[in-house]
The first five atom37 places (N, CA, C, CB, O) and aatype in JSON, in Angstrom:
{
  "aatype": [20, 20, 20, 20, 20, 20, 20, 20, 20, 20, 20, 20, 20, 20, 20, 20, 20, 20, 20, 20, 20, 20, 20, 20, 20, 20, 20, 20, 20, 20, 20, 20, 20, 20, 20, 20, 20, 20, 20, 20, 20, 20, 20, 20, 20, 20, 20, 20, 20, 20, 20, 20, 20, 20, 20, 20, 20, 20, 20, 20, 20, 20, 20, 20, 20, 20, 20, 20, 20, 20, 20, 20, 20, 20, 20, 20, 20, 20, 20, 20, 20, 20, 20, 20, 20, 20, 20, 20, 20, 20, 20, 20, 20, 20, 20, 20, 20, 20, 20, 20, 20, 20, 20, 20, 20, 20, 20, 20, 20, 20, 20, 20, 20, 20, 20, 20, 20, 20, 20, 20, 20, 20, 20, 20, 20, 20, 20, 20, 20, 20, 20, 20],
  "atom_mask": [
    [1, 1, 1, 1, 1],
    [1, 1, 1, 1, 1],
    [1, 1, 1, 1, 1],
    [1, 1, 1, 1, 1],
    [1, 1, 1, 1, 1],
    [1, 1, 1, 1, 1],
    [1, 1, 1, 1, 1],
    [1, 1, 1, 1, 1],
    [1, 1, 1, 1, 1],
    [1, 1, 1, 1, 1],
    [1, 1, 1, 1, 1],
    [1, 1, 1, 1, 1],
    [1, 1, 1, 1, 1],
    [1, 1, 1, 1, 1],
    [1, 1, 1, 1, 1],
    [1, 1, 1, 1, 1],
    [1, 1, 1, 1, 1],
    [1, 1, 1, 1, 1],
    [1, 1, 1, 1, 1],
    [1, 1, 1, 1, 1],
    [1, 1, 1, 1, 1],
    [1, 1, 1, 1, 1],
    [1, 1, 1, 1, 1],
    [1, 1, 1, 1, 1],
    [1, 1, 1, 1, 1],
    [1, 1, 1, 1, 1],
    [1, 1, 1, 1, 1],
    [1, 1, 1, 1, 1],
    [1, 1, 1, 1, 1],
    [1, 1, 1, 1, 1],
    [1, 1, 1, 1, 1],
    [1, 1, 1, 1, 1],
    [1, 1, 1, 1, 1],
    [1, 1, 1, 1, 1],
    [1, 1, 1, 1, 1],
    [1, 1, 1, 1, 1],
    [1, 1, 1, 1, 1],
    [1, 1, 1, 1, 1],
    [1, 1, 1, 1, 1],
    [1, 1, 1, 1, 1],
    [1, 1, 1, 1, 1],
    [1, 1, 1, 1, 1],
    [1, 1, 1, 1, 1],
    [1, 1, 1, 1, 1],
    [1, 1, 1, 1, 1],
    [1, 1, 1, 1, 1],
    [1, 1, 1, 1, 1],
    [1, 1, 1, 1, 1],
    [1, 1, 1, 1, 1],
    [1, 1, 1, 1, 1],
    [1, 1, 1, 1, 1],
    [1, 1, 1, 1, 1],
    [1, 1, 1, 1, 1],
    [1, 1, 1, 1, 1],
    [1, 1, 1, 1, 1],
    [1, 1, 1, 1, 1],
    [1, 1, 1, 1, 1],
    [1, 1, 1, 1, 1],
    [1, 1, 1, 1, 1],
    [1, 1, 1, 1, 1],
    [1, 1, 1, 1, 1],
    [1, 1, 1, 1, 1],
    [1, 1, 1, 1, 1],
    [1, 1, 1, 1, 1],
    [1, 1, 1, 1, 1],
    [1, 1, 1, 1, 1],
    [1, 1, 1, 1, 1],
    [1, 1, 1, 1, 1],
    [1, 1, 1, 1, 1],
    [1, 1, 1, 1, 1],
    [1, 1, 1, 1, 1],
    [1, 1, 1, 1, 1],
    [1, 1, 1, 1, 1],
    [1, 1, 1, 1, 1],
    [1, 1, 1, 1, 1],
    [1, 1, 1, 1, 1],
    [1, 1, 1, 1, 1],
    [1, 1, 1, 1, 1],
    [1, 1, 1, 1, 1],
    [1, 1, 1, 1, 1],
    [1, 1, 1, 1, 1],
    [1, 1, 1, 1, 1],
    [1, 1, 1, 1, 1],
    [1, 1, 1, 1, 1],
    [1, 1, 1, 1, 1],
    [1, 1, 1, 1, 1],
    [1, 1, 1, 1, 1],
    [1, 1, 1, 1, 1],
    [1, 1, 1, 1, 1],
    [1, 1, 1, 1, 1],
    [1, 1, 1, 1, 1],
    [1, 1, 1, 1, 1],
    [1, 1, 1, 1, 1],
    [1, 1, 1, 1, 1],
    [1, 1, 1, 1, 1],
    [1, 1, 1, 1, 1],
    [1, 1, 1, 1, 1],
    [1, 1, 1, 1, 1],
    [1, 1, 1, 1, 1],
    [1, 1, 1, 1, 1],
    [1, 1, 1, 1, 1],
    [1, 1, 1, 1, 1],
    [1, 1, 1, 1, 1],
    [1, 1, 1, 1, 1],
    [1, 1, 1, 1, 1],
    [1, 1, 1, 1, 1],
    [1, 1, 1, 1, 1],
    [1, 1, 1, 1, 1],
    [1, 1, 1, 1, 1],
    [1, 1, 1, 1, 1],
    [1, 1, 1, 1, 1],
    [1, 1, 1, 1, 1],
    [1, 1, 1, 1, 1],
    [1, 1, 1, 1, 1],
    [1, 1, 1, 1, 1],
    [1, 1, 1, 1, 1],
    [1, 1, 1, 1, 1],
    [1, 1, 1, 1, 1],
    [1, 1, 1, 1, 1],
    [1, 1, 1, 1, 1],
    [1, 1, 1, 1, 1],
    [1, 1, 1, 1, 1],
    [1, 1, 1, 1, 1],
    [1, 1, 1, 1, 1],
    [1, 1, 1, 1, 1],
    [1, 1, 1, 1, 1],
    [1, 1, 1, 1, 1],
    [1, 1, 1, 1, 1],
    [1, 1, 1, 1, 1],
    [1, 1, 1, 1, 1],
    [1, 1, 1, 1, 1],
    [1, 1, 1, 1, 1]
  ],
  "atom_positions": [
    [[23.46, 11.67, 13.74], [22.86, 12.24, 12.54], [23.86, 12.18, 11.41], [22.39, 13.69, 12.79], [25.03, 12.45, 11.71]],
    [[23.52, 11.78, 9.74], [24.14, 11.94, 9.03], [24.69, 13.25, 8.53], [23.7, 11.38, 8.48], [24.14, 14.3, 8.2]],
    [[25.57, 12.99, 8.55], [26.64, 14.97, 7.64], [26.19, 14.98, 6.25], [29.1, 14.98, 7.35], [26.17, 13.92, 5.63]],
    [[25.75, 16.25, 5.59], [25.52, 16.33, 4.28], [25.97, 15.46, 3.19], [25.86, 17.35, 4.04], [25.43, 15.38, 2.09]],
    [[27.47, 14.54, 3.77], [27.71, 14.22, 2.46], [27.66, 12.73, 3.0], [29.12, 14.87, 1.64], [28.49, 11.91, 2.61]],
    [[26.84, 12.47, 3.74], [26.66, 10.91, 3.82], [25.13, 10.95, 3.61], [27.19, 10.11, 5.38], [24.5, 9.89, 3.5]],
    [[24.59, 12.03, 3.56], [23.04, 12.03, 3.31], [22.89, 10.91, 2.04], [22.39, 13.76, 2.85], [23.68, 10.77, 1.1]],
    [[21.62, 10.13, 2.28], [21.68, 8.97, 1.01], [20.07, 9.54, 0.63], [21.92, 6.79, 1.56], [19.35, 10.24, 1.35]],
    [[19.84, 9.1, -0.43], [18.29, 8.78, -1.26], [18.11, 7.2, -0.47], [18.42, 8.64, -3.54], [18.94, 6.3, -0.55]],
    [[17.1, 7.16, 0.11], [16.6, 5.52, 0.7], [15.18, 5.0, 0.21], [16.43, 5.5, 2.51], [14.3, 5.36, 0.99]],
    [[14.78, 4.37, -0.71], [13.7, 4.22, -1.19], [13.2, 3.23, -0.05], [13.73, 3.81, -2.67], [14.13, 2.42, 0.02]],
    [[12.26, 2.85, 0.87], [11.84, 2.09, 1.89], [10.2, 1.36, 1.73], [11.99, 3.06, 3.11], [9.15, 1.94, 2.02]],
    [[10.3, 0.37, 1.36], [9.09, -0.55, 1.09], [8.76, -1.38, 2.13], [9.27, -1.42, -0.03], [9.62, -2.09, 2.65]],
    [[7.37, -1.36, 2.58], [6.92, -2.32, 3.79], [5.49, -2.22, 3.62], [7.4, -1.86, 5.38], [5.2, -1.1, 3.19]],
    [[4.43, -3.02, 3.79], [3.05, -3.07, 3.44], [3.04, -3.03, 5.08], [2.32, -4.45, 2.39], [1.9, -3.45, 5.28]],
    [[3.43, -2.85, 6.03], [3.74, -2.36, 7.42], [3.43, -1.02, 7.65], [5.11, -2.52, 7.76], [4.36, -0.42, 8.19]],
    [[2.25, -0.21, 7.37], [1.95, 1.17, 7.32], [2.92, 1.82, 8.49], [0.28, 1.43, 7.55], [3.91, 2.51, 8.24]],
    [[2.35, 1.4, 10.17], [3.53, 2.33, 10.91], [4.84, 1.93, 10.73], [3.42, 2.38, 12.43], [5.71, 2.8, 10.65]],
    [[5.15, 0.67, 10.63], [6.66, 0.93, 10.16], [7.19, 1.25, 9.11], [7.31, 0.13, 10.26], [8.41, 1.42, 9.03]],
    [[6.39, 1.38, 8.12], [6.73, 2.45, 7.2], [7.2, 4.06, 7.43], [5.65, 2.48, 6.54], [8.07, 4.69, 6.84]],
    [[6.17, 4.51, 8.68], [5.99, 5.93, 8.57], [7.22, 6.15, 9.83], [4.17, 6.57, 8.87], [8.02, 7.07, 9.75]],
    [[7.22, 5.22, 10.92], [8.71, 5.01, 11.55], [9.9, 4.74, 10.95], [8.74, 4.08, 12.31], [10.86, 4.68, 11.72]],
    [[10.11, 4.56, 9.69], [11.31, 4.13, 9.29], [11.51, 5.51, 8.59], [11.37, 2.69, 8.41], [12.56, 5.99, 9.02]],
    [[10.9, 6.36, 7.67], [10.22, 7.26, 6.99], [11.11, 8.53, 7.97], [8.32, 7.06, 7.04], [12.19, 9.08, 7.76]],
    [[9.97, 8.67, 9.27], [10.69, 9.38, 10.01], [12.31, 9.74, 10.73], [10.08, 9.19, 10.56], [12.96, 10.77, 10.94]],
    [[12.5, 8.2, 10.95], [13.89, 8.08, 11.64], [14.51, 8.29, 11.06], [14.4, 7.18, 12.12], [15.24, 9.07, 11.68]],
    [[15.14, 8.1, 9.4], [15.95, 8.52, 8.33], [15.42, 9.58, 8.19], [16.07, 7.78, 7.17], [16.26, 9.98, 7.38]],
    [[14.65, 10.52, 8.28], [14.5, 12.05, 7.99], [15.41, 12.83, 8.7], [13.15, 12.59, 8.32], [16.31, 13.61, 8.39]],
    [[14.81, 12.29, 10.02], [15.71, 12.65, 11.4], [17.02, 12.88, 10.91], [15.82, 11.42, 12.61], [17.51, 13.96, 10.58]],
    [[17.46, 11.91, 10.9], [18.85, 11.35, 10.66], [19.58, 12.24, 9.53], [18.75, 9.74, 10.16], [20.77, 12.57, 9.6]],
    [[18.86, 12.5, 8.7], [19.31, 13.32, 7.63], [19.35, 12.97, 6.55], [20.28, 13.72, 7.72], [20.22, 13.55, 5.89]],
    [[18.71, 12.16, 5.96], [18.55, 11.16, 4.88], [17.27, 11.56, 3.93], [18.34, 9.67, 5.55], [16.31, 11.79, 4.65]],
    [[17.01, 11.69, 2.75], [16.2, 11.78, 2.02], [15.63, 10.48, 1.79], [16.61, 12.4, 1.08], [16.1, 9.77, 0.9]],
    [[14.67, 10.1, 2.51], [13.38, 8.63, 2.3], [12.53, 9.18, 1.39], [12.24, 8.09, 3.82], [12.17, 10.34, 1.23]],
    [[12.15, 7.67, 0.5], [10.57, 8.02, 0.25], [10.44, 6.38, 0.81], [9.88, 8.56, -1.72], [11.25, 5.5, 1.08]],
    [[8.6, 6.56, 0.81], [8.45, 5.22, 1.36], [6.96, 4.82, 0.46], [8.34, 5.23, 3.29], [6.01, 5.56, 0.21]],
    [[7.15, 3.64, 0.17], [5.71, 2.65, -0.92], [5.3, 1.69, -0.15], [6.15, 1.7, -2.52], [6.13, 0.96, 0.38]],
    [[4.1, 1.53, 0.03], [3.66, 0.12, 0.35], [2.95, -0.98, -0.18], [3.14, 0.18, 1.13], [2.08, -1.69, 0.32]],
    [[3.46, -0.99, -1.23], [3.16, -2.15, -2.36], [4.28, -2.23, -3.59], [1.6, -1.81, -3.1], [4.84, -1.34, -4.24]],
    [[4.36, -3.74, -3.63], [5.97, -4.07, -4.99], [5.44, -3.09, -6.22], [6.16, -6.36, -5.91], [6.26, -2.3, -6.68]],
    [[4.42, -3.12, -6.64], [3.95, -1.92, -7.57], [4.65, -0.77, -7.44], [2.57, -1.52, -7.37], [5.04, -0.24, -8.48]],
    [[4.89, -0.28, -6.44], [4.69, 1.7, -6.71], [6.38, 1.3, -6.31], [3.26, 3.26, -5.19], [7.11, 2.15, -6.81]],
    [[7.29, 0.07, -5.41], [8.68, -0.02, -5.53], [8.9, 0.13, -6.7], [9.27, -1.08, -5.1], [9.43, 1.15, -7.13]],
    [[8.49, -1.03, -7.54], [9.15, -1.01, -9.09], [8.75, 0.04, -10.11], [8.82, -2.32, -9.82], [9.13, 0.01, -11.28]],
    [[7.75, 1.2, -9.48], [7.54, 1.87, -10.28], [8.74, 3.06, -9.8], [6.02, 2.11, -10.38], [9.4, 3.55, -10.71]],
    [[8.93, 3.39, -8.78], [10.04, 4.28, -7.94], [11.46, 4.04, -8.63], [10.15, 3.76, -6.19], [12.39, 4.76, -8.99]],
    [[11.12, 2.43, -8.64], [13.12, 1.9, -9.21], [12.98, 2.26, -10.57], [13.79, -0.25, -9.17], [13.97, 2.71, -11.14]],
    [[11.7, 2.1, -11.31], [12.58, 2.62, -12.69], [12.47, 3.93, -13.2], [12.23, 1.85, -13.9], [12.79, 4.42, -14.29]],
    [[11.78, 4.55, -11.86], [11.62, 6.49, -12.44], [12.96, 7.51, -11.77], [9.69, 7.44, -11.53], [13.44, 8.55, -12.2]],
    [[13.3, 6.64, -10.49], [13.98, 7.74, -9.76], [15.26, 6.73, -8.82], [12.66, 8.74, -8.65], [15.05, 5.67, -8.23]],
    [[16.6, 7.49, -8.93], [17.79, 6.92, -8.64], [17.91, 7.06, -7.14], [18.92, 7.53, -9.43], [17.69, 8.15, -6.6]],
    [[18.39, 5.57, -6.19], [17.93, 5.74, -4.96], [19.56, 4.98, -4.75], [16.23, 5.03, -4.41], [20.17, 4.26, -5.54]],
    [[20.03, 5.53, -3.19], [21.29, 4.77, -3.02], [21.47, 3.72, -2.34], [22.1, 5.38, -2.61], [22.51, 3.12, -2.09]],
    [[19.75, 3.39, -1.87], [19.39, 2.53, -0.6], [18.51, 2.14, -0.89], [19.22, 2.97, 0.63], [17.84, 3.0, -1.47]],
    [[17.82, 0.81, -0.81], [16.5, 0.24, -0.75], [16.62, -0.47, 0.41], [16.04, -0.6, -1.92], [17.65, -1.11, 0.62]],
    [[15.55, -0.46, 1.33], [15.29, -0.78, 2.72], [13.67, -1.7, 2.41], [15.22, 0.9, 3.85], [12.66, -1.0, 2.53]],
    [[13.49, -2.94, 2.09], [12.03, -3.54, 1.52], [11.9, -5.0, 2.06], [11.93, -3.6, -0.29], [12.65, -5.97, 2.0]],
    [[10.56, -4.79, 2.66], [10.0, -6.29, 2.96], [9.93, -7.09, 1.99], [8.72, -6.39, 3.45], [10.04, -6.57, 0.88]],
    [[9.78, -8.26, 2.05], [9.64, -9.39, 1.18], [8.48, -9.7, 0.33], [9.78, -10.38, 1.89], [8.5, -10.5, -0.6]],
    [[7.41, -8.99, 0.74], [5.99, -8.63, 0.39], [5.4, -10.24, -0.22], [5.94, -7.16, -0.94], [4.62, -10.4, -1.16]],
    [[5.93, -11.12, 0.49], [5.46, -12.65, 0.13], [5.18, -13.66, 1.34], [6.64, -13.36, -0.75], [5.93, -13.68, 2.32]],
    [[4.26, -14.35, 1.25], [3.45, -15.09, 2.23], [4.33, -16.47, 2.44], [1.82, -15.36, 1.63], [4.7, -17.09, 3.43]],
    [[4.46, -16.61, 1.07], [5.29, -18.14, 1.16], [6.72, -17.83, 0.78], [4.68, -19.43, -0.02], [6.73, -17.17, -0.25]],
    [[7.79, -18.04, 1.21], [9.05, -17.51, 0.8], [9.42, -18.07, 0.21], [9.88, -17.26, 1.41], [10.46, -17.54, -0.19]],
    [[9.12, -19.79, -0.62], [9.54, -19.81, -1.87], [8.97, -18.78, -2.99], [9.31, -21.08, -2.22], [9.23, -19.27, -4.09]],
    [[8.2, -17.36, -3.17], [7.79, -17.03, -3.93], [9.28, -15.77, -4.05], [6.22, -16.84, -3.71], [9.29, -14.97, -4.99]],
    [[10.44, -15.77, -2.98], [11.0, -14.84, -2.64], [12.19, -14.55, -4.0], [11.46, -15.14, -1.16], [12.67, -13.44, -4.24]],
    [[12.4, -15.37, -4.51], [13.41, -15.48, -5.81], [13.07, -14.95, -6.75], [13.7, -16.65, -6.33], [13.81, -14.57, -7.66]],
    [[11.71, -14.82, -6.7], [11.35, -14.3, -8.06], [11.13, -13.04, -7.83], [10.19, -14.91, -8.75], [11.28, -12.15, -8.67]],
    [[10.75, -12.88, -6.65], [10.34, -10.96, -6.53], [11.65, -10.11, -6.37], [9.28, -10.46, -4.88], [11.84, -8.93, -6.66]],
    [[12.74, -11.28, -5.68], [13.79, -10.58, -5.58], [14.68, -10.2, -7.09], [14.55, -11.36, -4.57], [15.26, -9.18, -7.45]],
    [[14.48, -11.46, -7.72], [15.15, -10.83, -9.31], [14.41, -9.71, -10.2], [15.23, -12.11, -10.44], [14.99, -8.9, -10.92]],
    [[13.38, -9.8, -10.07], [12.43, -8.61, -10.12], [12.9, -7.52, -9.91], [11.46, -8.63, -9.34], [13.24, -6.81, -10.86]],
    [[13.06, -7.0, -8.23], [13.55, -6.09, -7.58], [15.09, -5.8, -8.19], [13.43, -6.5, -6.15], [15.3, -4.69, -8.67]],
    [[16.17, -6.81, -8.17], [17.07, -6.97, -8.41], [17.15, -6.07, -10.1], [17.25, -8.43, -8.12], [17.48, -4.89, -10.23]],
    [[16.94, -6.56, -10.68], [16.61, -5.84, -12.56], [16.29, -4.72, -12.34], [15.28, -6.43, -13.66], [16.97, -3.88, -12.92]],
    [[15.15, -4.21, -11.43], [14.86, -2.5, -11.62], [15.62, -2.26, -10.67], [13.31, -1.73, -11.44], [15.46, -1.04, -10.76]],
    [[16.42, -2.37, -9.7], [17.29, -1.67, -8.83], [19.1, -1.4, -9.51], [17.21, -2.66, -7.38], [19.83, -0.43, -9.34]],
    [[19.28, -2.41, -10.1], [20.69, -1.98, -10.86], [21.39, -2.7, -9.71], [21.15, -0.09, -11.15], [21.18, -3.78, -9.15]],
    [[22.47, -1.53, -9.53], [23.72, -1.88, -8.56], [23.58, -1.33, -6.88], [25.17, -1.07, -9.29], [24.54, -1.21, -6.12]],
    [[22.14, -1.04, -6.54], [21.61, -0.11, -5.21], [21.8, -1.34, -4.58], [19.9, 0.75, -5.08], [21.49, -2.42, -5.09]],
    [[22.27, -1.2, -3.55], [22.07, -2.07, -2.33], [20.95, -2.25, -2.14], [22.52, -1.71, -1.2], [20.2, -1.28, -2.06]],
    [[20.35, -3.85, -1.96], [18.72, -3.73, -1.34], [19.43, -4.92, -0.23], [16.9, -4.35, -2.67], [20.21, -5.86, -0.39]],
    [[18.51, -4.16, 1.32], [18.6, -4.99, 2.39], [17.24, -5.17, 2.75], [19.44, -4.48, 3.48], [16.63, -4.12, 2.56]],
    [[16.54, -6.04, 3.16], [15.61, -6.76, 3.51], [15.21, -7.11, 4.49], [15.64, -7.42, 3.16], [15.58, -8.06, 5.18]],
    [[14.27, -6.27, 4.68], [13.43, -5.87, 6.33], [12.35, -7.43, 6.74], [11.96, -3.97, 6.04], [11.12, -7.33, 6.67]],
    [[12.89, -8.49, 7.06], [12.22, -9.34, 7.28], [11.91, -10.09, 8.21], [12.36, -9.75, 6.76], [12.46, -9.71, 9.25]],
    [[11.26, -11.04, 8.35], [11.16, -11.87, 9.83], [10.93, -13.58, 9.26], [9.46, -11.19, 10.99], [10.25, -14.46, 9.78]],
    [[11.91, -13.63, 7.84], [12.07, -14.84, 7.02], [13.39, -15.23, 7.63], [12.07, -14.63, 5.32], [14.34, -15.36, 6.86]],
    [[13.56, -15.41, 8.91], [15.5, -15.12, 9.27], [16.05, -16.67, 9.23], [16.0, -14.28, 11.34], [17.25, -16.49, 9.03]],
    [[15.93, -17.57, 9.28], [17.13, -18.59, 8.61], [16.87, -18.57, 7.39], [17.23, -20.14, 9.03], [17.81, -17.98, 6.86]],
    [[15.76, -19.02, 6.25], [15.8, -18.9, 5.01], [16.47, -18.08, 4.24], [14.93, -18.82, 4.73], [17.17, -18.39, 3.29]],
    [[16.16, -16.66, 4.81], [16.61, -15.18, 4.39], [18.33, -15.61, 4.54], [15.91, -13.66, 5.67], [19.11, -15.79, 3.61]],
    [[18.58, -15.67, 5.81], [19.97, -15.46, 6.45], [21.12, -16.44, 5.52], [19.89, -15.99, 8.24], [22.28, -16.2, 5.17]],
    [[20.15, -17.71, 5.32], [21.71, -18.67, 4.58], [21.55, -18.24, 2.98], [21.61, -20.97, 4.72], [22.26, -18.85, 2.17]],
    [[20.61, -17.17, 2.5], [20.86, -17.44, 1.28], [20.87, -15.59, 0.55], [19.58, -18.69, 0.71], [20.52, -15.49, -0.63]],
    [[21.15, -14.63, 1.12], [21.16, -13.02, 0.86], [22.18, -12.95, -0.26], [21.67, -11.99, 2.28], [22.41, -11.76, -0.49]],
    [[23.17, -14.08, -1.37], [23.74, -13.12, -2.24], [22.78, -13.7, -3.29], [25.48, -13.09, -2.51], [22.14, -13.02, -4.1]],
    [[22.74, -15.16, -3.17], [21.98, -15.55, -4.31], [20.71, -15.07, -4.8], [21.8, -16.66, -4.18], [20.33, -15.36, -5.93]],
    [[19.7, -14.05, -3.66], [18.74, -13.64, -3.98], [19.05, -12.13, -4.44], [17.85, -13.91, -3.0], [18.2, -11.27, -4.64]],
    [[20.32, -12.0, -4.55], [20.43, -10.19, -5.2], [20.24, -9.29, -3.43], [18.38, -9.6, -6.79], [20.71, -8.16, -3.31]],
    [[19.76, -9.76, -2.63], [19.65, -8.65, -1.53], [21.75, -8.83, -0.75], [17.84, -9.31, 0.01], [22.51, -9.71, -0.33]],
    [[21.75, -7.35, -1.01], [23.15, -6.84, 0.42], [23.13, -7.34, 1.46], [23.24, -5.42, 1.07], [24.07, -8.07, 1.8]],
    [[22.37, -7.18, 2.05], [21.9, -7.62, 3.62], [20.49, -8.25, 4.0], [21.94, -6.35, 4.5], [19.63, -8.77, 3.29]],
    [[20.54, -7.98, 5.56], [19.09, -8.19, 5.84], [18.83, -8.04, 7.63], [18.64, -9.87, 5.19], [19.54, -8.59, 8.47]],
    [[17.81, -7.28, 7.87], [17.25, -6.74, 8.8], [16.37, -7.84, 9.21], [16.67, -5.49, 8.47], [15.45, -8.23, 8.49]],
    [[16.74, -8.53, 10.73], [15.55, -9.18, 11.07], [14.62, -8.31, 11.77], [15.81, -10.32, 11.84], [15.05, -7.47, 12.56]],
    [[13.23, -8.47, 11.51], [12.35, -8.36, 12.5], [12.04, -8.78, 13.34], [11.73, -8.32, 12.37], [11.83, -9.99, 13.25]],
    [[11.86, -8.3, 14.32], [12.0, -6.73, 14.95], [13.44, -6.22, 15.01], [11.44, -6.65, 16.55], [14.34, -6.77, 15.65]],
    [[13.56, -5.25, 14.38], [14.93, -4.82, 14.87], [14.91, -3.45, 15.18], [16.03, -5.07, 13.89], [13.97, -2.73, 14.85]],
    [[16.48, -2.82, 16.15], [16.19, -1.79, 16.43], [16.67, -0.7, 15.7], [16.37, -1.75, 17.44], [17.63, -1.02, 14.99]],
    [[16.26, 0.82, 15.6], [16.66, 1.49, 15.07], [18.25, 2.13, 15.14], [15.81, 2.04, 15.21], [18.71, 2.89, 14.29]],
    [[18.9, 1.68, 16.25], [19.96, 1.51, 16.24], [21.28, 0.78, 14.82], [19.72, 0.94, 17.31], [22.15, 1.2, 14.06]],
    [[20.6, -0.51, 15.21], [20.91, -1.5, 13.95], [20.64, -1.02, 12.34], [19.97, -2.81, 14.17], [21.36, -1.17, 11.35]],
    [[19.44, -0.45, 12.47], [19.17, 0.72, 11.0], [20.06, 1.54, 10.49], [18.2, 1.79, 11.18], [20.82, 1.43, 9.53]],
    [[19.79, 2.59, 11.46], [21.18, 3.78, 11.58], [22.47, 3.31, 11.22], [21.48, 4.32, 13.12], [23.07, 3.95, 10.36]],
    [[23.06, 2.18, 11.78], [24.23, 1.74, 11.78], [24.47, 0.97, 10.08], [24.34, 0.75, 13.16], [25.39, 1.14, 9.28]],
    [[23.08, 0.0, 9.98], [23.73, -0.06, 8.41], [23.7, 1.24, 7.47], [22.9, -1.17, 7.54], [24.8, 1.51, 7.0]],
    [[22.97, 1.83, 7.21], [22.95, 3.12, 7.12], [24.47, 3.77, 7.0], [22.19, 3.58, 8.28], [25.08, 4.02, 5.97]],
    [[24.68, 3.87, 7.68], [25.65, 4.65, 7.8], [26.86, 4.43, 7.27], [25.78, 4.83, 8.83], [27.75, 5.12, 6.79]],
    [[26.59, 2.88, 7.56], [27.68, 1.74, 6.44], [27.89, 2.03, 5.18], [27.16, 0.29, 6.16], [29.02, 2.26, 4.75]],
    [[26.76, 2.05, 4.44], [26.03, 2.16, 2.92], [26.4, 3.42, 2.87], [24.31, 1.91, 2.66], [26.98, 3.47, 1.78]],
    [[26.46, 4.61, 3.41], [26.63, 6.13, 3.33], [28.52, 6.2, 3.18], [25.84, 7.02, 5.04], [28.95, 7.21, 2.64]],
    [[29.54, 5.16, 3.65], [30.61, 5.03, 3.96], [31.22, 4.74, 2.44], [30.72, 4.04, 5.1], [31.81, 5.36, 1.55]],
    [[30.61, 3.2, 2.75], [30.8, 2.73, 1.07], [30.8, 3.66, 0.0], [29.71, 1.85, 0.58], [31.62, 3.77, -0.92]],
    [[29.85, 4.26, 0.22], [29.21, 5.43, -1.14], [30.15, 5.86, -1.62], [28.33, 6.8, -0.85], [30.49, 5.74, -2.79]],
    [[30.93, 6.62, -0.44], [32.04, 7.95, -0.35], [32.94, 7.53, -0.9], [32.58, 8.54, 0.97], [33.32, 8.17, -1.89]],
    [[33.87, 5.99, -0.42], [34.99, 5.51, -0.85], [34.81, 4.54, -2.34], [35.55, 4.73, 0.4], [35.72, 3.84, -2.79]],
    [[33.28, 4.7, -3.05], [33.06, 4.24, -3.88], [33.38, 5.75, -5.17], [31.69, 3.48, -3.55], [33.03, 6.93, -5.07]],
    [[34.22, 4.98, -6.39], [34.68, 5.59, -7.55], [33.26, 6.07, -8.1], [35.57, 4.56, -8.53], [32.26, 5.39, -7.89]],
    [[33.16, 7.56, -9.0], [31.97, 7.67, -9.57], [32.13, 6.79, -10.79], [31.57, 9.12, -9.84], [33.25, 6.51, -11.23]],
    [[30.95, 6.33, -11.35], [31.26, 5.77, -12.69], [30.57, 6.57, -13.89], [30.78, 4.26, -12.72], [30.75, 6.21, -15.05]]
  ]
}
């Protein structure tokens, strides 16, 4: 479980209803303040109303050349938040995560283990990160 001062804000996007409400849960658990959207709409409406230290979001695209553009998208209303990318796009995704603006990336299926653990990463960083 996270300690109060690794608790993060995790904004979590997936058109994946239960894994939404599983991901939702497990970071509650954990000690983490989630919210969770399931549509790029109500993300980009989240990124430009309310400050999050985590974005956890599917690719919400059929064809993954459409992925550059949603990601600079995402990228512009997110600022400097880490976004890692809950996907099952895994060589495309995998050789190309700086150029698209995403931190990381979560293949699907993965376990909540692997969650927790980046997590916790991002909660690390935070701490040893300067306020600006």
């Amino acid at each position: 479980m996270a300690d109060t001062d690794r608790s993060l804000r995790i904004l979590i996007a997936d058109d994946d209803l239960t894994l939404l409400q599983l991901l939702d849960e497990a970071l509650r658990l954990d000690g983490h303040e989630p919210s969770a959207v399931s549509t790029v709409d109500a993300l980009l409406t989240m990124l430009r109303t309310t400050q999050f230290d985590l974005i956890l979001t599917d690719m919400f695209v059929s064809d993954f050349s459409q992925a550059p553009a949603v990601l600079r998208e995402l990228r512009e209303a997110a600022h400097d938040t880490p976004i890692v990318l809950l996907t099952g796009w895994s060589e495309a995704v995998q050789k190309a995560p700086p150029e698209l603006g995403a931190t990381g990336v979560l293949l699907k299926p993965f376990g909540l283990d692997a969650l927790l653990e980046l997590v916790d990463e991002v909660a690390r960083q935070k701490e040893t990160k300067p306020d600006t």
